[in-house]
C-alpha positions in Angstrom: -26.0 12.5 -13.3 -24.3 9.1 -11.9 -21.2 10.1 -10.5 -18.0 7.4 -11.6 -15.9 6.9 -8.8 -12.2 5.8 -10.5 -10.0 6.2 -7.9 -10.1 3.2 -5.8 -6.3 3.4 -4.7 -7.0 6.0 -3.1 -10.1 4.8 -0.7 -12.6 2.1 -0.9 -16.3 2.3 -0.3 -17.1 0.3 2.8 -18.6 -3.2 1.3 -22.2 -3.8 3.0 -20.9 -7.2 4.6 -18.3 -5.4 6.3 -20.8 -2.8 7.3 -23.1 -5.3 8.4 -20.9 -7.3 10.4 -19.0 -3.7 12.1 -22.8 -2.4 12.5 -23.1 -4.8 16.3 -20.0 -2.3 17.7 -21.0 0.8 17.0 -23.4 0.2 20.1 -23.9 -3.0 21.6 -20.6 -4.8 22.2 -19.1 -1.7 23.0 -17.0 -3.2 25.9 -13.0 -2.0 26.4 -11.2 -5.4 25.2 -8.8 -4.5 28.1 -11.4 -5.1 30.8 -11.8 -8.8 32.8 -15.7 -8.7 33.0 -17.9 -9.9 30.3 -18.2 -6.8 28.2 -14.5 -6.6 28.2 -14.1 -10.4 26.4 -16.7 -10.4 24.4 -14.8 -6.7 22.7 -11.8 -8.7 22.9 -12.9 -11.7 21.7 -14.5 -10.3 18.1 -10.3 -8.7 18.2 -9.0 -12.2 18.7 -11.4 -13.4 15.7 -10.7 -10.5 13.4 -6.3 -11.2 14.0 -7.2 -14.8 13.5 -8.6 -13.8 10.1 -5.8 -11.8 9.1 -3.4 -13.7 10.3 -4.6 -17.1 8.4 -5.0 -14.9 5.3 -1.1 -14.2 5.2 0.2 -17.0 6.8 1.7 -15.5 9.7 1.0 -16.1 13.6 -2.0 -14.3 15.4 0.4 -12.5 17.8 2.6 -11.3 14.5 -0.5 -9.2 13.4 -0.3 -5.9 15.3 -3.4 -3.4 14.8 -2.4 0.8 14.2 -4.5 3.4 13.5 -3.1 3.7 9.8 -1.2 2.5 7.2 1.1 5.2 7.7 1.5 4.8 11.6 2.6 0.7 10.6 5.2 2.2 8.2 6.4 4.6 11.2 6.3 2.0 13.6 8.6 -0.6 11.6 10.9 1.8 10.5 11.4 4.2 13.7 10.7 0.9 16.3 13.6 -0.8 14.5 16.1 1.9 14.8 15.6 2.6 17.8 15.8 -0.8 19.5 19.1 -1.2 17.1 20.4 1.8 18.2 20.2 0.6 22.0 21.5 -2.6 20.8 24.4 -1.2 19.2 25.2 1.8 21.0 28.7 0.7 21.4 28.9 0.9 18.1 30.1 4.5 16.3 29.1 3.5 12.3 25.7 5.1 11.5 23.0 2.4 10.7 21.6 2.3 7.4 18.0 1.4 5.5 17.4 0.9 2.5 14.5 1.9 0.4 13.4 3.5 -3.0 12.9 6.8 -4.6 8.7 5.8 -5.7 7.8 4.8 -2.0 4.4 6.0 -0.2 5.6 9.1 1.6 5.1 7.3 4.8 7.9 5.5 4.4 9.8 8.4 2.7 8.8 11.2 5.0 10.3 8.8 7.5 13.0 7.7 6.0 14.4 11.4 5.8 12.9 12.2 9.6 15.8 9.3 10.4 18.5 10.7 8.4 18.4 14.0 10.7 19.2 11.4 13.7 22.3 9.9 11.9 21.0 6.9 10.0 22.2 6.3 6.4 19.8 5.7 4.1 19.9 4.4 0.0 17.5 5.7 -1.8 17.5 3.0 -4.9 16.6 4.4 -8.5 14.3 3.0 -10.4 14.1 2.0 -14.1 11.8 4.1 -16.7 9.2 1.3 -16.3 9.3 1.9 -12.5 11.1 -1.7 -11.3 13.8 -1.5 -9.0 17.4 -1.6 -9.8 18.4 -5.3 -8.1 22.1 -4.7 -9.3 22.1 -1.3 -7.1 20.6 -3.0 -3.8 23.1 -5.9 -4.0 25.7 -3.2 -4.2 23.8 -1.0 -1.6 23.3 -4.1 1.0 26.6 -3.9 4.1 27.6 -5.4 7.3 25.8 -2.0 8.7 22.5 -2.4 6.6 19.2 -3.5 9.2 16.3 -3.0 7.5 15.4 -2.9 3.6 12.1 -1.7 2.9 10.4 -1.7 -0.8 6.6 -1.5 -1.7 5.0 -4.4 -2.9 3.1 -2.4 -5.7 3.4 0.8 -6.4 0.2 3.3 -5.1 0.4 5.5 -8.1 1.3 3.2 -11.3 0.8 0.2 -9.7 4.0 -1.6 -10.9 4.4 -4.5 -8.9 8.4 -5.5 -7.8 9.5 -8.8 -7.4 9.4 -9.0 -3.8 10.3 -12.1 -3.3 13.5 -12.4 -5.4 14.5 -9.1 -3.6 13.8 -11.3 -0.6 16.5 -14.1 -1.6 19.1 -11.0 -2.3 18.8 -9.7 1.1 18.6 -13.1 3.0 21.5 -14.6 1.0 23.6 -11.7 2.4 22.4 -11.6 5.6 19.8 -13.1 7.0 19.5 -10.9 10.1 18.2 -7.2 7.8 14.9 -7.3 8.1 12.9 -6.9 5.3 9.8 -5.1 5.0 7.0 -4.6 2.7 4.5 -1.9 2.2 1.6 -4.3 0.8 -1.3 -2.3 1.2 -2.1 -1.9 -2.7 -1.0 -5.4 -3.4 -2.9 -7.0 -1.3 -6.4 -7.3 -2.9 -4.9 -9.0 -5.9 -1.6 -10.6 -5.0 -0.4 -13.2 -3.0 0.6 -12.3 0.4 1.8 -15.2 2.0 4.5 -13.7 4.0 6.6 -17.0 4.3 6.5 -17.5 0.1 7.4 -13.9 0.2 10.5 -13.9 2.1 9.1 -10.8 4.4 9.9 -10.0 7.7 7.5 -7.4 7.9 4.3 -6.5 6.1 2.1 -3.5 6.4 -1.8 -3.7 5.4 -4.9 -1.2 5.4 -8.4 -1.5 5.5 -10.2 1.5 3.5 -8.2 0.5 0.5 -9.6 -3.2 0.6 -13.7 -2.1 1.5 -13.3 -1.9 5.0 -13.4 1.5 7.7 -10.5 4.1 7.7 -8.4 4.7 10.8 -7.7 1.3 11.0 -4.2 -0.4 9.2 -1.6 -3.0 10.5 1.8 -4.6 11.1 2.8 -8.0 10.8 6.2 -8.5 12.3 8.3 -11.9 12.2 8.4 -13.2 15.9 11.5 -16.1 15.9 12.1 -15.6 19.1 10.9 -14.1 22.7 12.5 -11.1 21.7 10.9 -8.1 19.7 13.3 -7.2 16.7 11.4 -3.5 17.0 10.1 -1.3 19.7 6.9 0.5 20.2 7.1 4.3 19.0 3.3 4.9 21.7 3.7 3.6 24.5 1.0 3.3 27.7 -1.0 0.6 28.9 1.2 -2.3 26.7 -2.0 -3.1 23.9 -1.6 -4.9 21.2 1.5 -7.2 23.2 3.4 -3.9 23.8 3.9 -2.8 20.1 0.8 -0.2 20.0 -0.5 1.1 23.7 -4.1 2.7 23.1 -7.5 0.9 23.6 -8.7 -1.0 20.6 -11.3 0.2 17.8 -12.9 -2.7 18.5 -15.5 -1.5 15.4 -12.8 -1.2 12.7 -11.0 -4.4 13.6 -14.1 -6.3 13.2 -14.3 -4.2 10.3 -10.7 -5.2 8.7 -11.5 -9.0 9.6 -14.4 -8.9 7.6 -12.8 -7.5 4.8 -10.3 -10.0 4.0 -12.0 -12.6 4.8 -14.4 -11.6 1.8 -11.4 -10.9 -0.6 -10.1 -14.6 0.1 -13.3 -15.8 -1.7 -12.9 -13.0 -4.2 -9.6 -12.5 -5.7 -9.2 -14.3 -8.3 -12.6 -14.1 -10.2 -12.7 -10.4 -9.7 -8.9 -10.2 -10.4 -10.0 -10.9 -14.3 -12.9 -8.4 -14.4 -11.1 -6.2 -13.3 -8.5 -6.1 -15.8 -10.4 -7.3 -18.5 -12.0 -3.8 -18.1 -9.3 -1.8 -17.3 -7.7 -3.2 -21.1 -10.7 -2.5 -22.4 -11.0 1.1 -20.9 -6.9 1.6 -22.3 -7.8 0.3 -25.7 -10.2 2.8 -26.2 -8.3 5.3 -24.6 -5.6 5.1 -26.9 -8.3 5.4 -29.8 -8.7 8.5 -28.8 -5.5 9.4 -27.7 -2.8 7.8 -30.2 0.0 9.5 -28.4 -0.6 8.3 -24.8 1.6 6.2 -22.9 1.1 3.7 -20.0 3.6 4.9 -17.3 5.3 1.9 -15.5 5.6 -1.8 -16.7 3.0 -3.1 -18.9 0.4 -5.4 -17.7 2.1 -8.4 -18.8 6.0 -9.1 -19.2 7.0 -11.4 -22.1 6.7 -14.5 -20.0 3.7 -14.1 -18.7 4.7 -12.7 -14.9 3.0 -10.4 -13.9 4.1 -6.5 -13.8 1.3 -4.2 -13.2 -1.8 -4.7 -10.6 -5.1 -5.1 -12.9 -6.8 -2.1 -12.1 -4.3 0.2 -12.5 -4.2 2.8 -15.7 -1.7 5.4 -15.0 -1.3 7.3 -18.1 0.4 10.3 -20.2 -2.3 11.6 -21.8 -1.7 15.0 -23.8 -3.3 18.5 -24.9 -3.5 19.2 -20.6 -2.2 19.4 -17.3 -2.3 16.7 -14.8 -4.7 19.2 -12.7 -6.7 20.1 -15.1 -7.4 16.6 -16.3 -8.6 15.9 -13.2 -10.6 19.4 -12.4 -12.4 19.0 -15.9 -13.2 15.2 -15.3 -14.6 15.9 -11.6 -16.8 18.8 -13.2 -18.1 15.8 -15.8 -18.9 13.4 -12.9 -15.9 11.3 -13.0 -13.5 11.2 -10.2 -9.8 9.9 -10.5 -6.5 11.8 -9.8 -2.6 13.1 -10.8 -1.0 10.4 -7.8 -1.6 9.6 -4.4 -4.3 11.0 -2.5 -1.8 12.1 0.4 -0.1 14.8 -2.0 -3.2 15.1 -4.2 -2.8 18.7 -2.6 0.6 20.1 -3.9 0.5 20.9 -7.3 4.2 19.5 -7.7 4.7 16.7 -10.4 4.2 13.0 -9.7 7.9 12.5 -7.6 7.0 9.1 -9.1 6.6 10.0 -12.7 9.7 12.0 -12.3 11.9 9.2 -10.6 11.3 7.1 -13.8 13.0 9.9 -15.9 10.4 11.9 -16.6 11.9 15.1 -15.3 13.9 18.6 -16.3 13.1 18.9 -20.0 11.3 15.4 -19.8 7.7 16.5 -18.3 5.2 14.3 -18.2 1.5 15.3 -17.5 -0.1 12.1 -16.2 -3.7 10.4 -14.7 -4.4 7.6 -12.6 -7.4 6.0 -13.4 -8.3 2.9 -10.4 -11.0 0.5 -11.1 -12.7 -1.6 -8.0 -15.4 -3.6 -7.1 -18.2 -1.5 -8.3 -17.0 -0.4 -11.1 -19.2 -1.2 -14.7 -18.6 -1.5 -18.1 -20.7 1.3 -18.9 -19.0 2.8 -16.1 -15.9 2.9 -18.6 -17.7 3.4 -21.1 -19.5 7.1 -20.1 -16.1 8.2 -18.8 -14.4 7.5 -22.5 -17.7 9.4 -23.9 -16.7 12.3 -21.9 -13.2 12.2 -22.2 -13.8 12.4 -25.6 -16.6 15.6 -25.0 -14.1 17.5 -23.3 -11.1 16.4 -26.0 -13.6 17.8 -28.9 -14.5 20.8 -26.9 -11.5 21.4 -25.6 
């Protein structure tokens, strides 16, 4: 039995181009890019190329793009690297500093966010609406003379509801211009635009494994205006990556992240349709068989024709069972998709998501994520509806 693989925000299979170009790395350029002789530049070179990439692909400067070893270590490093040059900055100063974020943030930045309360920063946590879009009345209100750093995802990980970053941009920068403002754009990033300057962003933060390149490899980009850092480094050492990220390169999975966008620049828009052509398709029939399911989040389309929901994104109520055992039941049939993000796939908590949106307290709400990607068929979608509908008859 062909297993279906339906939860591509979680992970990414690694495309074969990327594979093909990462495959030279693994053994024969396997030069520190730190060192002066020849195997040293010609490691630090395929670096160079790779930032180069990335940095053309969002506008930015190659020395704005700073390589981590995660997603999750870029969030760290914007949020705890700007408080704690602000803090030396201000340390004259006796008012706390304060951050603002939302309650449906990755728990990177959440995790982090309350990891920085403990050392005396403020931080608004801003409510969201039942279709998941932030409350823009509530950050204008939230935003102070004491406020350094908003940070709000570009799309959401688990219902994909995309916020309208760059009007949250002009709120922020038409009351100060000096809060940085960063964006978790990891899930975005395959389908939106990302050019940081049409954006309004300060700061971005990307991953590879979620756009067909390796794990254990994400990034930063960080606004440079001047000589001057606005964050510092949270690992420090030998001063790689210009200071902001001390540790020798994985030379392999930067080549590998290079090559990844530089294949979704050629792809995004025609795959952008099939993508959600399906992913209509597979909610049509869905709710065929399921008349009382809801999409959680923003629709795909809003009235005027802006876009609210990343096309391959079905997050769903879907009745009669648990979250869980939707998702034990479906694995046992061969398809794979999940309750929410993979990083608390292993609590057996409700979606804090789900619940932020008002689902909550005598509101439950049982829900699925299904992801489409790349490989994913129409008669893909079309034996997972067959045995979603098995395992309704049966059940």
């Amino acid at each position: 039995m062909k297993k279906i693989y339906l939860d591509y925000a979680a992970t990414t299979p690694l495309d074969p181009g990327v594979e093909r170009a990462m495959r030279p790395y693994f053994t024969a350029v396997f030069g520190n890019p730190g060192s002066l002789h020849r195997f040293g530049q010609e490691a630090a070179q395929a670096v160079y190329h790779s930032r180069r990439i990335i940095a053309k692909a969002i506008g930015a400067k190659t020395e704005e793009i700073v390589f981590t070893g995660s997603a999750t270590e870029a969030n760290n490093l914007v949020l705890r690297g700007l408080i704690q040059k602000s803090k030396i900055k201000n340390q004259s100063h006796h008012s706390p500093l304060k951050i603002i974020t939302t309650v449906i943030e990755h728990e990177s930045i959440l995790e982090t966010a309350r990891n920085l309360e403990k050392q005396a920063v403020e931080v608004v946590y801003l409510p969201v609406n039942q279709g998941g879009l932030v409350n823009l009345e509530k950050l204008k209100a939230a935003l102070d003379e004491r406020t350094i750093l908003v940070s709000i995802q570009y799309a959401n990980s688990e219902i994909g509801v995309i916020q309208p970053i760059k009007e949250i941009a002009g709120i922020i920068k038409g009351f100060d211009e000096k809060i940085l403002f960063h964006t978790d754009a990891v899930q975005a990033f395959p389908f939106l635009p990302c050019a940081v300057n049409q954006l309004g962003v300060d700061s971005m933060t990307l991953s590879a494994h979620k756009i067909y390149g390796p794990k254990g490899i994400g990034l930063i980009y960080i606004r440079m205006t001047g000589p001057i850092s606005p964050i510092d480094p949270i690992i420090t050492g030998g001063g790689q990556e210009r200071g902001f990220r001390s540790g020798t390169e994985n030379v392999t999975a930067i080549v590998g992240f290079g090559k990844a966008v530089e294949l979704i620049a050629g792809r995004r828009q025609s795959e952008k349709r099939r993508i959600k052509k399906l992913r209509d398709y597979l909610w049509r029939q869905l709710k065929r068989i399921f008349p009382q399911s809801e999409i959680n989040g923003e629709a795909a389309l809003a009235g005027d024709g802006s876009e609210k929901r990343l096309p391959n994104n079905l997050n769903l109520y879907l009745p009669g069972k648990s979250a869980q055992d939707w998702c034990l039941e479906l694995d046992l049939s061969g398809v794979a998709v999940s309750p929410g993000t993979a990083c608390s796939a292993h609590t057996a908590r409700p979606s804090y998501v789900i619940e932020a949106m008002g689902f909550a307290g005598d509101r439950p709400r049982s829900s699925v994520r299904f992801v489409l990607g790349r490989p994913t068929t129409k008669s893909d979608i079309d034996k997972t509806l067959k045995i979603i509908k098995n395992l309704t008859i049966n059940q």
